[in-house]
mmCIF file of the N, C-alpha and C atoms, coordinates in Angstrom:
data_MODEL
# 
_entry.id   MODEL 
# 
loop_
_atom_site.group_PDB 
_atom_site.id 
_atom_site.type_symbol 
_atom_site.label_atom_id 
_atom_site.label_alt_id 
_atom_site.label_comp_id 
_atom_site.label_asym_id 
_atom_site.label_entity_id 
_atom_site.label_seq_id 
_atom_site.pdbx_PDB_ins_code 
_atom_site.Cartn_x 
_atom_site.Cartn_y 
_atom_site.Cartn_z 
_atom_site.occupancy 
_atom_site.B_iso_or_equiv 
_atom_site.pdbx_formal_charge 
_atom_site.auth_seq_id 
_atom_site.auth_comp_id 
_atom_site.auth_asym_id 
_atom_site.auth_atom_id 
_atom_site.pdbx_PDB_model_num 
ATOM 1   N N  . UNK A 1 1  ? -0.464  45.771 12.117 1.00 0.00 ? 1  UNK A N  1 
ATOM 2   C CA . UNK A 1 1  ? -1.449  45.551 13.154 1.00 0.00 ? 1  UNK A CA 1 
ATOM 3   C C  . UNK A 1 1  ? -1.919  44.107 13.094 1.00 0.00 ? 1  UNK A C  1 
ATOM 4   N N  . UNK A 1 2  ? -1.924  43.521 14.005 1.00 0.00 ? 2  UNK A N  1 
ATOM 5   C CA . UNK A 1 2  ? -2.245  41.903 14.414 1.00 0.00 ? 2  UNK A CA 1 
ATOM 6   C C  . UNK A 1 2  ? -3.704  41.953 14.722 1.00 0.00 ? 2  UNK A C  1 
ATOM 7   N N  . UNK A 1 3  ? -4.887  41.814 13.905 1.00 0.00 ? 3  UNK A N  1 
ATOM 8   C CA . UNK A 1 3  ? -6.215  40.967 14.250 1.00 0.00 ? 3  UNK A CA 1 
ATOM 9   C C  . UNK A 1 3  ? -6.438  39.496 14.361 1.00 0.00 ? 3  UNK A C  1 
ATOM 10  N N  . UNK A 1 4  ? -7.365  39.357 15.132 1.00 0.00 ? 4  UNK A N  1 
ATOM 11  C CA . UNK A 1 4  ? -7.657  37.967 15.435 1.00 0.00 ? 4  UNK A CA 1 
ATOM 12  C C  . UNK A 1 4  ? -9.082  37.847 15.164 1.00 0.00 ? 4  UNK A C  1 
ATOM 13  N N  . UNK A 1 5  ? -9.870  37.058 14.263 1.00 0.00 ? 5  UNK A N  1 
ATOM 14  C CA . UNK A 1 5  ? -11.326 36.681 14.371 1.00 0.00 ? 5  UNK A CA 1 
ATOM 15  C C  . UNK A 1 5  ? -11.609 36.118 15.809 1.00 0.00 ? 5  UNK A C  1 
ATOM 16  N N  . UNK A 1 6  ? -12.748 36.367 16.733 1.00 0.00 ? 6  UNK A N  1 
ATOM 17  C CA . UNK A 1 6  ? -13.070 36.398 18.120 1.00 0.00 ? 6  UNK A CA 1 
ATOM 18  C C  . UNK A 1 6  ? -13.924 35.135 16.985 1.00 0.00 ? 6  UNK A C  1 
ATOM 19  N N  . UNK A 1 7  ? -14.553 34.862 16.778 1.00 0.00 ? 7  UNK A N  1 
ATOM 20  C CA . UNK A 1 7  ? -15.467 33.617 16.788 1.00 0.00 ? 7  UNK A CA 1 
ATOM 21  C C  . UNK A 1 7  ? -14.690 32.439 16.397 1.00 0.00 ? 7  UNK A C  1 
ATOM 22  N N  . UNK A 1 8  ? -13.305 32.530 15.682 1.00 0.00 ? 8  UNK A N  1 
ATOM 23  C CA . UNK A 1 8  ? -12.864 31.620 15.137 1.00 0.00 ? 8  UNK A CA 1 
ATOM 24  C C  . UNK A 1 8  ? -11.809 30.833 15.895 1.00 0.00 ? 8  UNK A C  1 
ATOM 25  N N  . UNK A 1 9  ? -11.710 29.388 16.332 1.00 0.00 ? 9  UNK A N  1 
ATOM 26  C CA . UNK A 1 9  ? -10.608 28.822 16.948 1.00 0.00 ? 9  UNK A CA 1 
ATOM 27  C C  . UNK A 1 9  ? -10.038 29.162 16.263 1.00 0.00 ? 9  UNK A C  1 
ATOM 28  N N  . UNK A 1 10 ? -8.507  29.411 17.298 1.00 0.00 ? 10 UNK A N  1 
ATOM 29  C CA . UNK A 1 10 ? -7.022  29.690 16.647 1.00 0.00 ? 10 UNK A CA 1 
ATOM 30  C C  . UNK A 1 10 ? -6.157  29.057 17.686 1.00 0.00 ? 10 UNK A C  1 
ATOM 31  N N  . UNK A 1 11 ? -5.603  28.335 16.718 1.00 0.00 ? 11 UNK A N  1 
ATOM 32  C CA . UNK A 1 11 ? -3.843  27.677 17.563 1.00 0.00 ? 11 UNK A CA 1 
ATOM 33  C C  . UNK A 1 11 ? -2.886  28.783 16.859 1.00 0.00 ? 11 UNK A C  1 
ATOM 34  N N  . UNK A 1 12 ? -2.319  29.142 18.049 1.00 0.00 ? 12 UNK A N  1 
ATOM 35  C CA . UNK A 1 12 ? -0.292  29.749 17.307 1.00 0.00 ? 12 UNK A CA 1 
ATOM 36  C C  . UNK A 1 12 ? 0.424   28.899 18.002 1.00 0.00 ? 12 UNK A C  1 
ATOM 37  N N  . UNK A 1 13 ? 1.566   28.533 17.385 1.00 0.00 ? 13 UNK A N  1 
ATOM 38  C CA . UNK A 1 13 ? 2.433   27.723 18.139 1.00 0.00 ? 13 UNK A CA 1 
ATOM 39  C C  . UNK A 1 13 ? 4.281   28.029 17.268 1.00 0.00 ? 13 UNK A C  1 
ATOM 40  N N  . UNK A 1 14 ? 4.914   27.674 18.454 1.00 0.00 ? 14 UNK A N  1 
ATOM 41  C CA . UNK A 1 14 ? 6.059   28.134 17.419 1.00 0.00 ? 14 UNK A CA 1 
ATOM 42  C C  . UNK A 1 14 ? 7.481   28.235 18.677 1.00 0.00 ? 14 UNK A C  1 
ATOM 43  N N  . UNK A 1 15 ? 8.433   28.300 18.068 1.00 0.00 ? 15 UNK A N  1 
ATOM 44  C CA . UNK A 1 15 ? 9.264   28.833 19.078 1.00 0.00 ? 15 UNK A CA 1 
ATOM 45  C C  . UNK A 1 15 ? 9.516   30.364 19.785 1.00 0.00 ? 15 UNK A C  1 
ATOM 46  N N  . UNK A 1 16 ? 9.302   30.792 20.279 1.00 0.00 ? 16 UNK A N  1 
ATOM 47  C CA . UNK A 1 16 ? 9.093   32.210 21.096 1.00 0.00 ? 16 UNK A CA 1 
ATOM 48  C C  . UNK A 1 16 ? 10.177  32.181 21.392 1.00 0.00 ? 16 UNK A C  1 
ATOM 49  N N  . UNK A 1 17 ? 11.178  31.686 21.741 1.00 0.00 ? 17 UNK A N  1 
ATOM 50  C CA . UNK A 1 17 ? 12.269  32.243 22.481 1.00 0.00 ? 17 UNK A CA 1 
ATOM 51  C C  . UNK A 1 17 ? 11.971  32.471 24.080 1.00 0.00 ? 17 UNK A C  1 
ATOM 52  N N  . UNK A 1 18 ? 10.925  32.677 24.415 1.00 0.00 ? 18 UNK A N  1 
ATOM 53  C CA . UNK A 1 18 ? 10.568  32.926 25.809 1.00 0.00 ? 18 UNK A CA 1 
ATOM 54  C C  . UNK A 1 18 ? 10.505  31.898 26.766 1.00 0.00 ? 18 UNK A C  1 
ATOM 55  N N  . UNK A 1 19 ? 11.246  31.685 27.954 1.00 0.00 ? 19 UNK A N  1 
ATOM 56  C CA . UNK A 1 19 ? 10.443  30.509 28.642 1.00 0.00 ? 19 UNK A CA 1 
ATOM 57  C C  . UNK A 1 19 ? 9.549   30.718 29.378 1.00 0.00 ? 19 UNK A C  1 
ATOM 58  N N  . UNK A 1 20 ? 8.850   29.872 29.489 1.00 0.00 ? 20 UNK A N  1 
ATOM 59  C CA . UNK A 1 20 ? 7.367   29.977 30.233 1.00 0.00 ? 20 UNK A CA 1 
ATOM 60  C C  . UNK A 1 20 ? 7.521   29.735 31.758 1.00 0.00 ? 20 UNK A C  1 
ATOM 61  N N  . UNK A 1 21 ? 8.422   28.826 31.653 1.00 0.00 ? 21 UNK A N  1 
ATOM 62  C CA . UNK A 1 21 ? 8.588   28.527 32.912 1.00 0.00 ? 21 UNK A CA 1 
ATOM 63  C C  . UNK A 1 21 ? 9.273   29.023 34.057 1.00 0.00 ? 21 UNK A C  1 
ATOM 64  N N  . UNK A 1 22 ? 9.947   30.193 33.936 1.00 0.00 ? 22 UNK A N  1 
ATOM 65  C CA . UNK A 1 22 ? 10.187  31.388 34.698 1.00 0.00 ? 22 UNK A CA 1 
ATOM 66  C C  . UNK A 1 22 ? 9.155   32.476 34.597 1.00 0.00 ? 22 UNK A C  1 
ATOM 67  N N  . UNK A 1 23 ? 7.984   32.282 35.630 1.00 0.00 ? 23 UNK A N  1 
ATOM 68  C CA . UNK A 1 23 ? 7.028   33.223 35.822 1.00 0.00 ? 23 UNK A CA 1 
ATOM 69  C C  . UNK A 1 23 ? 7.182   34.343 36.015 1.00 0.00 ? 23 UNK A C  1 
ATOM 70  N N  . UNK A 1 24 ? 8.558   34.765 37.160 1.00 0.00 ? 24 UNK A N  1 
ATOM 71  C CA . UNK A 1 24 ? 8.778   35.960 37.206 1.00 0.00 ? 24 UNK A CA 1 
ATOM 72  C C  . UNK A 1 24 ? 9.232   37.149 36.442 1.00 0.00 ? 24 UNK A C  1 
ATOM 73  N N  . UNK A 1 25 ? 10.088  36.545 34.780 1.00 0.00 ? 25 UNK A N  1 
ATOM 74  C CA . UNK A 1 25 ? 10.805  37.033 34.140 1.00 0.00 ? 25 UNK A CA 1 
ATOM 75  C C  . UNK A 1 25 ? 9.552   38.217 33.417 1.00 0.00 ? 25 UNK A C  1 
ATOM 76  N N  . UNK A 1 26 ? 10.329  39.208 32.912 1.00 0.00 ? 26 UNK A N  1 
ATOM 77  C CA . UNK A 1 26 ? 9.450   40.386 32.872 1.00 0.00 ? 26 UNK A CA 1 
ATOM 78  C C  . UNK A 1 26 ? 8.960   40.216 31.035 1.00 0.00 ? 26 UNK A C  1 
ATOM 79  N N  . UNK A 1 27 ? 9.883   39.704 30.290 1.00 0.00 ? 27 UNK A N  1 
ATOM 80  C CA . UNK A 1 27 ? 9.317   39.122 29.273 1.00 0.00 ? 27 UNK A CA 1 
ATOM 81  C C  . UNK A 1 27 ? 7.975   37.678 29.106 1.00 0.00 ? 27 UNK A C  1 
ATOM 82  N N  . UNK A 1 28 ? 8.321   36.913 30.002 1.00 0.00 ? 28 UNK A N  1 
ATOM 83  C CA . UNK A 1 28 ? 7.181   36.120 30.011 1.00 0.00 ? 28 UNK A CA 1 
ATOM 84  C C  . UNK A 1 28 ? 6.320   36.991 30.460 1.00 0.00 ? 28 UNK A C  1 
ATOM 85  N N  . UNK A 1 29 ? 5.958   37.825 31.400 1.00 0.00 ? 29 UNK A N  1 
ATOM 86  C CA . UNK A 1 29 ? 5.093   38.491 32.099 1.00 0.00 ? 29 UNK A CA 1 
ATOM 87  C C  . UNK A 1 29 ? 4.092   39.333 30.758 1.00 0.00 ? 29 UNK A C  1 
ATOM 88  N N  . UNK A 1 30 ? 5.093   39.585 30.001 1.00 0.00 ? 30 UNK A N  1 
ATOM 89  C CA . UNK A 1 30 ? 4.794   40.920 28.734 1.00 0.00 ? 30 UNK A CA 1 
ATOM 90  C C  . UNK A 1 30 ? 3.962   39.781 27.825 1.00 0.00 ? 30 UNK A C  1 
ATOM 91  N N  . UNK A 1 31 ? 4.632   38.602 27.436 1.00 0.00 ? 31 UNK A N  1 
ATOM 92  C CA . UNK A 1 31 ? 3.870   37.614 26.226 1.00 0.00 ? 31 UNK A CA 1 
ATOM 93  C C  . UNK A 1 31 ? 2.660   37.402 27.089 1.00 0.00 ? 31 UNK A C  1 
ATOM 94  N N  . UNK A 1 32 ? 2.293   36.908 28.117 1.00 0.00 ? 32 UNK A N  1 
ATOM 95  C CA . UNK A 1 32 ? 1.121   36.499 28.762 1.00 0.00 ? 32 UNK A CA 1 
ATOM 96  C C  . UNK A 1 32 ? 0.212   36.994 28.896 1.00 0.00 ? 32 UNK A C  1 
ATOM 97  N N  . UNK A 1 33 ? 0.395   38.840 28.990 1.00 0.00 ? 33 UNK A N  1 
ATOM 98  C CA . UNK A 1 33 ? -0.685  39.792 28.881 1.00 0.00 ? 33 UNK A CA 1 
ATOM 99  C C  . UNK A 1 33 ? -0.819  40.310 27.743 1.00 0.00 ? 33 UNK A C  1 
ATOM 100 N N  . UNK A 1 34 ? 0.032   39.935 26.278 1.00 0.00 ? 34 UNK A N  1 
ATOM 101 C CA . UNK A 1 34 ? 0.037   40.417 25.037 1.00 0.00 ? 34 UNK A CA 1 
ATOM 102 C C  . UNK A 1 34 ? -0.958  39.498 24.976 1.00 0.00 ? 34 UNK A C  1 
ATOM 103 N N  . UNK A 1 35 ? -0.944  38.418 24.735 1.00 0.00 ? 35 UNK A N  1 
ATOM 104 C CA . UNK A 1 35 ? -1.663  37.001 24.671 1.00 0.00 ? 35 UNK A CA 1 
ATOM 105 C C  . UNK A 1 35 ? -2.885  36.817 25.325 1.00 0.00 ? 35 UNK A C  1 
ATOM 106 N N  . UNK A 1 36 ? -3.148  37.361 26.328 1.00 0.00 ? 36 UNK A N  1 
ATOM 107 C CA . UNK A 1 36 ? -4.180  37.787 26.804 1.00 0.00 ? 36 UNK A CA 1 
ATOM 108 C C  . UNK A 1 36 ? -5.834  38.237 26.414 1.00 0.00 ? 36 UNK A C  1 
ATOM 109 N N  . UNK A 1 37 ? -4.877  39.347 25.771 1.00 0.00 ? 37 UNK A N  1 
ATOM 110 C CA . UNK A 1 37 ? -5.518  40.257 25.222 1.00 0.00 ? 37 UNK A CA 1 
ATOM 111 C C  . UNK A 1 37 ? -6.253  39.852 24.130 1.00 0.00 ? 37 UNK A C  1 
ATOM 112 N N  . UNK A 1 38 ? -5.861  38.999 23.324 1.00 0.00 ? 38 UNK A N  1 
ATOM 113 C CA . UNK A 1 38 ? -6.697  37.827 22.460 1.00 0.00 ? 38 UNK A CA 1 
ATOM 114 C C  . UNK A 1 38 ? -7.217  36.880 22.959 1.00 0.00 ? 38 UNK A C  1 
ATOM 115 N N  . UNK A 1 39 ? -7.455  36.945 24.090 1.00 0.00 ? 39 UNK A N  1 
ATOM 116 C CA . UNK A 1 39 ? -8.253  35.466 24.521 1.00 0.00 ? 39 UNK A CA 1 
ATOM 117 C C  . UNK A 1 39 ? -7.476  34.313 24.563 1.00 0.00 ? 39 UNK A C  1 
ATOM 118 N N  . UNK A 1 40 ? -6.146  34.222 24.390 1.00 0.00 ? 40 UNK A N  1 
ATOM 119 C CA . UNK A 1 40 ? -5.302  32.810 23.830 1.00 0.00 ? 40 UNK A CA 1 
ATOM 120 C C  . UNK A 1 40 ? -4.676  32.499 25.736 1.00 0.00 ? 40 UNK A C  1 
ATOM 121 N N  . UNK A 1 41 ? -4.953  30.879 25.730 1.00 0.00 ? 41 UNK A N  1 
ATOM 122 C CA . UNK A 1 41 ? -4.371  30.616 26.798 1.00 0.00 ? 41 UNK A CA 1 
ATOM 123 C C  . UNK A 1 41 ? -3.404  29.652 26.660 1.00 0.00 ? 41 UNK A C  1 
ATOM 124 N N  . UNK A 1 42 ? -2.232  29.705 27.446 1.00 0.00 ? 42 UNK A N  1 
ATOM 125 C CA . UNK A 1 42 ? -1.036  29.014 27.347 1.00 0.00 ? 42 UNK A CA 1 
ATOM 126 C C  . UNK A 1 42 ? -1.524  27.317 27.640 1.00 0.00 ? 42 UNK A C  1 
ATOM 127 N N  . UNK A 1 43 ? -1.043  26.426 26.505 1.00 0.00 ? 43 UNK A N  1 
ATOM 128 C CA . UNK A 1 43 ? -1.427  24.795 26.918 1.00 0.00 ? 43 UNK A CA 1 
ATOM 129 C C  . UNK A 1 43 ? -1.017  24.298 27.617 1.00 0.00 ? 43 UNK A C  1 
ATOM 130 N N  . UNK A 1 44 ? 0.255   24.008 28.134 1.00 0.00 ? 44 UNK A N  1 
ATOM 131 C CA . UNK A 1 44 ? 0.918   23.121 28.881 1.00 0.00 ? 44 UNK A CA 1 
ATOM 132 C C  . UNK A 1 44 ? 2.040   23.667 29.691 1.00 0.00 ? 44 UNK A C  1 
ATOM 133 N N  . UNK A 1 45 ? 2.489   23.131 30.566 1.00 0.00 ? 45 UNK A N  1 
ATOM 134 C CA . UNK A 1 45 ? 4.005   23.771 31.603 1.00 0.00 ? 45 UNK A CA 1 
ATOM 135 C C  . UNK A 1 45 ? 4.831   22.515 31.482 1.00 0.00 ? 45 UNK A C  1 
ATOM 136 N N  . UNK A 1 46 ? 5.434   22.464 30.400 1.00 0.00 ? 46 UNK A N  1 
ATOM 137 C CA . UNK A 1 46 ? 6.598   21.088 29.906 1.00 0.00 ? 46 UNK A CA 1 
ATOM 138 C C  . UNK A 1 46 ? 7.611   21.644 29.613 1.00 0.00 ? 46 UNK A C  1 
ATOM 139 N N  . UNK A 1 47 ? 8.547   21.016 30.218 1.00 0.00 ? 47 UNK A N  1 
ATOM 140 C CA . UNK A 1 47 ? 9.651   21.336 29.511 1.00 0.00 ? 47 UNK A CA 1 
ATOM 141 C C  . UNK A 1 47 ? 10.051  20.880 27.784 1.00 0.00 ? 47 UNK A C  1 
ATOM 142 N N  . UNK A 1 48 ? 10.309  21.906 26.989 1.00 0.00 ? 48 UNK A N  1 
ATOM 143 C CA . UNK A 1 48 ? 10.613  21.205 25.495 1.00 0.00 ? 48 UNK A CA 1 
ATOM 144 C C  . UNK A 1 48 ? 12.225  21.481 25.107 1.00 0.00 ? 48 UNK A C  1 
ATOM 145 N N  . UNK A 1 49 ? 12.913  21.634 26.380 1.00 0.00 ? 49 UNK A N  1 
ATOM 146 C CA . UNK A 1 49 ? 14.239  21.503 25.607 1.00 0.00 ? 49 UNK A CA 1 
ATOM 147 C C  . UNK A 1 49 ? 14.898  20.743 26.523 1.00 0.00 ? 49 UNK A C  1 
ATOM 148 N N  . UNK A 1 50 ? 16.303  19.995 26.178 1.00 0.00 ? 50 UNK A N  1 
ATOM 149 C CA . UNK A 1 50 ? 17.135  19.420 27.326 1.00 0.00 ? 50 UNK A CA 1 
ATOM 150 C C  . UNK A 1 50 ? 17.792  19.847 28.686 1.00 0.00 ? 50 UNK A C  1 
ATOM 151 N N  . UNK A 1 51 ? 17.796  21.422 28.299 1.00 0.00 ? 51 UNK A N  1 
ATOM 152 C CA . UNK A 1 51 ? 18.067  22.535 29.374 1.00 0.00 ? 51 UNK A CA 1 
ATOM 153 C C  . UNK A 1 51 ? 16.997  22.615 30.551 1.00 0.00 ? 51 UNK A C  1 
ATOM 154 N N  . UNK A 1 52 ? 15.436  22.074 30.116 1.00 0.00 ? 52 UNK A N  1 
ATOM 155 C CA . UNK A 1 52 ? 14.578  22.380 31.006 1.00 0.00 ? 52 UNK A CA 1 
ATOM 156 C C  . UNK A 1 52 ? 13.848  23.645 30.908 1.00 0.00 ? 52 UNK A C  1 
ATOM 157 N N  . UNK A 1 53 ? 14.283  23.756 29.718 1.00 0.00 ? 53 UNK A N  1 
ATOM 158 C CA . UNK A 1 53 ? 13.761  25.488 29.745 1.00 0.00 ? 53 UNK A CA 1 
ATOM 159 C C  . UNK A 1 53 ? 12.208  25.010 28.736 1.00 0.00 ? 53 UNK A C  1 
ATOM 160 N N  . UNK A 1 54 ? 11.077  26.354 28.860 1.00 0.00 ? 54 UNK A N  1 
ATOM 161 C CA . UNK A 1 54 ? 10.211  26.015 27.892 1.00 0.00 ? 54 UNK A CA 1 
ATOM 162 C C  . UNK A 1 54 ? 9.839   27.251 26.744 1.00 0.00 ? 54 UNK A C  1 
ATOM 163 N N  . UNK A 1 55 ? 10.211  27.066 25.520 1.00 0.00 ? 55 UNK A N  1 
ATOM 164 C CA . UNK A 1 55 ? 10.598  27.798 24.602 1.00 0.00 ? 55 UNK A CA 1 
ATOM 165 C C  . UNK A 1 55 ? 9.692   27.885 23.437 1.00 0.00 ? 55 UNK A C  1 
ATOM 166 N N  . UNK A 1 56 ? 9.076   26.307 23.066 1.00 0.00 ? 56 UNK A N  1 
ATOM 167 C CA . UNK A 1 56 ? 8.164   26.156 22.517 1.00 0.00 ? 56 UNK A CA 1 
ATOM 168 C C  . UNK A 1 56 ? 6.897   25.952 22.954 1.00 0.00 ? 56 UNK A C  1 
ATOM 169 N N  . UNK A 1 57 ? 6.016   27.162 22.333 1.00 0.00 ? 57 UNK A N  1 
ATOM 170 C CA . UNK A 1 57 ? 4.608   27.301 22.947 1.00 0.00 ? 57 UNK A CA 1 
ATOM 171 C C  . UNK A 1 57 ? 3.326   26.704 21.770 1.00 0.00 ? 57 UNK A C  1 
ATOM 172 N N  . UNK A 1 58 ? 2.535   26.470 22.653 1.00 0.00 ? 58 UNK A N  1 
ATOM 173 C CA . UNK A 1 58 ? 0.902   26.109 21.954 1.00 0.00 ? 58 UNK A CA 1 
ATOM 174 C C  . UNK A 1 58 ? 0.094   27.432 23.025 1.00 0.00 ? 58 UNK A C  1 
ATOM 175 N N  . UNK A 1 59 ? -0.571  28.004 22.108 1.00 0.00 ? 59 UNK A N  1 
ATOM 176 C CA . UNK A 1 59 ? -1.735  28.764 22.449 1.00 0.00 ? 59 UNK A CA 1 
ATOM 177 C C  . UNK A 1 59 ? -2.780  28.849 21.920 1.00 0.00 ? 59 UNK A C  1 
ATOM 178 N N  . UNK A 1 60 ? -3.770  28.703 22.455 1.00 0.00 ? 60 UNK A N  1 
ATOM 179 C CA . UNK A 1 60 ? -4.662  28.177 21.957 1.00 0.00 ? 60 UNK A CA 1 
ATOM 180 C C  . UNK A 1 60 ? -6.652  29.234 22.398 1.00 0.00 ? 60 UNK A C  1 
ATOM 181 N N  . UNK A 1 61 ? -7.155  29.823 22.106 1.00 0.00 ? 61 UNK A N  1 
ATOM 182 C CA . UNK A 1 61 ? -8.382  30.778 22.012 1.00 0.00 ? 61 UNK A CA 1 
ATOM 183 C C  . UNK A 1 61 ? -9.432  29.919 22.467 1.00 0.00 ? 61 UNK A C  1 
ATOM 184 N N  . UNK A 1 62 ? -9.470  28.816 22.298 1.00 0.00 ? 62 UNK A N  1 
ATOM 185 C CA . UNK A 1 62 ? -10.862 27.596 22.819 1.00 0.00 ? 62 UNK A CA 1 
ATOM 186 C C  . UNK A 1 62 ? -10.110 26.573 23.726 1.00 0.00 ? 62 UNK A C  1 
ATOM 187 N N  . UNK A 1 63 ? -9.618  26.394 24.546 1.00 0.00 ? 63 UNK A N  1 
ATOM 188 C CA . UNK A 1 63 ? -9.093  25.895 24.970 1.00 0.00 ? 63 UNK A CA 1 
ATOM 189 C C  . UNK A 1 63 ? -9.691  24.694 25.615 1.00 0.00 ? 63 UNK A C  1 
ATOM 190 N N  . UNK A 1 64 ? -11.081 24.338 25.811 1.00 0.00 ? 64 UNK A N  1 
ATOM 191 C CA . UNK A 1 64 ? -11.923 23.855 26.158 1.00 0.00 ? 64 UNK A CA 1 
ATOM 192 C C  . UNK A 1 64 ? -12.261 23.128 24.809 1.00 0.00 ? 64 UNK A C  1 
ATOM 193 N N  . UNK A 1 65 ? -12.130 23.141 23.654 1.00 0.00 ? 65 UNK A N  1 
ATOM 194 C CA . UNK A 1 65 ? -12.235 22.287 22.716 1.00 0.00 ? 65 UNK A CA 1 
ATOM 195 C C  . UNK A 1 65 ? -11.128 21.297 22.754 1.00 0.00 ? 65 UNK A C  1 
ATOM 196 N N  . UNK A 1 66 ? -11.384 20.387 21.337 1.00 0.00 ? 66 UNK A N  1 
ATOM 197 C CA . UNK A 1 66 ? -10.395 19.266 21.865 1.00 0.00 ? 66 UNK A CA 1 
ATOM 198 C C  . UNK A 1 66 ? -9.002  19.643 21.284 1.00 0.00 ? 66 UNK A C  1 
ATOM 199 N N  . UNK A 1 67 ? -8.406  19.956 21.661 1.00 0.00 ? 67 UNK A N  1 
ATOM 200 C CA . UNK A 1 67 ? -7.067  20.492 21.745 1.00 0.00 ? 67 UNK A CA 1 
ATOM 201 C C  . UNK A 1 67 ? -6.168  19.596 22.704 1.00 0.00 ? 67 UNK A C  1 
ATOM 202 N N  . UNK A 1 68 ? -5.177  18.818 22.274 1.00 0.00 ? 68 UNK A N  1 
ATOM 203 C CA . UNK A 1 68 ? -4.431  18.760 23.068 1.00 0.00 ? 68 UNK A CA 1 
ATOM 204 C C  . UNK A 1 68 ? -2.939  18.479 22.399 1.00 0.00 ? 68 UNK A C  1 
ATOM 205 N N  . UNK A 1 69 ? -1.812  19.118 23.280 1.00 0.00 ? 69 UNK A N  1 
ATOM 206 C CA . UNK A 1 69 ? -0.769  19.020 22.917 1.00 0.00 ? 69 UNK A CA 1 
ATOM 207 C C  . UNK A 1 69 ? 0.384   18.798 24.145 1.00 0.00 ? 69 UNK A C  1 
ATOM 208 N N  . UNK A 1 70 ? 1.338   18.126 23.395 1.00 0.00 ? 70 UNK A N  1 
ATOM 209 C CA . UNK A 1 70 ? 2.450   17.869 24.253 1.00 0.00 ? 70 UNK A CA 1 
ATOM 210 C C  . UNK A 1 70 ? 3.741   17.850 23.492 1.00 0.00 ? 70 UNK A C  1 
ATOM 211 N N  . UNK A 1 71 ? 4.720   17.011 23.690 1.00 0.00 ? 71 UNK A N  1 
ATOM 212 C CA . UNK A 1 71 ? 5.851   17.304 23.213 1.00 0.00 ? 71 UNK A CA 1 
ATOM 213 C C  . UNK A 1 71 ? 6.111   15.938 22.743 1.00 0.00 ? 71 UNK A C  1 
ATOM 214 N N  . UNK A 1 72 ? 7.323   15.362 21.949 1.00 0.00 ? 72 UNK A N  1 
ATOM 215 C CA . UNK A 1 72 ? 7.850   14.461 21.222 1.00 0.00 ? 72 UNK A CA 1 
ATOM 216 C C  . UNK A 1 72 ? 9.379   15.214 21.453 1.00 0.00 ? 72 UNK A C  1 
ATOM 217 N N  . UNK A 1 73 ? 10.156  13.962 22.620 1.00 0.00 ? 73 UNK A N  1 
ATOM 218 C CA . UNK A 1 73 ? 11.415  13.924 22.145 1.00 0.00 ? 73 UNK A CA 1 
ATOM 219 C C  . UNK A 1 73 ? 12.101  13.209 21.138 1.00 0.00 ? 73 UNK A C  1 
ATOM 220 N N  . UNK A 1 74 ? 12.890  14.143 20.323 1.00 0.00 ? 74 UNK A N  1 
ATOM 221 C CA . UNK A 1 74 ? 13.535  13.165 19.508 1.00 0.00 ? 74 UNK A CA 1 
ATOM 222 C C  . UNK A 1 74 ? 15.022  13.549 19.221 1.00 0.00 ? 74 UNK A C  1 
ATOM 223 N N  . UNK A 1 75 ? 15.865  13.938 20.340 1.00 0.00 ? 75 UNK A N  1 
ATOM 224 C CA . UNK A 1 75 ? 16.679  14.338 20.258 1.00 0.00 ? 75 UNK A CA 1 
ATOM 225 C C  . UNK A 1 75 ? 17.312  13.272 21.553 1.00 0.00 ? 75 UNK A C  1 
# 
């Protein structure tokens, strides 16, 4: 079972395998309302691979704090 402290900022970040950037796909649809459900909102709509696809996520519970993230190519 996955808890989350509600008072405490939390970043997850990581590769998901999922892209974000196909809204319609029924797996992004599923992470977004899993994710949800903790309060965590998706950071950015970038592409992080050469394909264009977006795979690697930042999520973030305060999102309104100073948080910010982007990407570094180095490939």
């Amino acid at each position: 079972m996955f808890t989350l402290p509600q008072s405490c900022p939390t970043i997850v970040l990581g590769d998901f395998n999922v892209n974000m950037l196909e809204n319609k796909n029924k797996n992004t649809q599923n992470l977004i309302q899993f994710m949800s459900q903790y309060k965590m909102v998706f950071q950015f709509q970038q592409s992080t691979t050469i394909c264009g696809s977006q795979l690697d996520h930042v999520w973030c519970n305060a999102p309104n704090s100073q948080c910010l993230s982007g990407t570094i190519k180095a490939y």
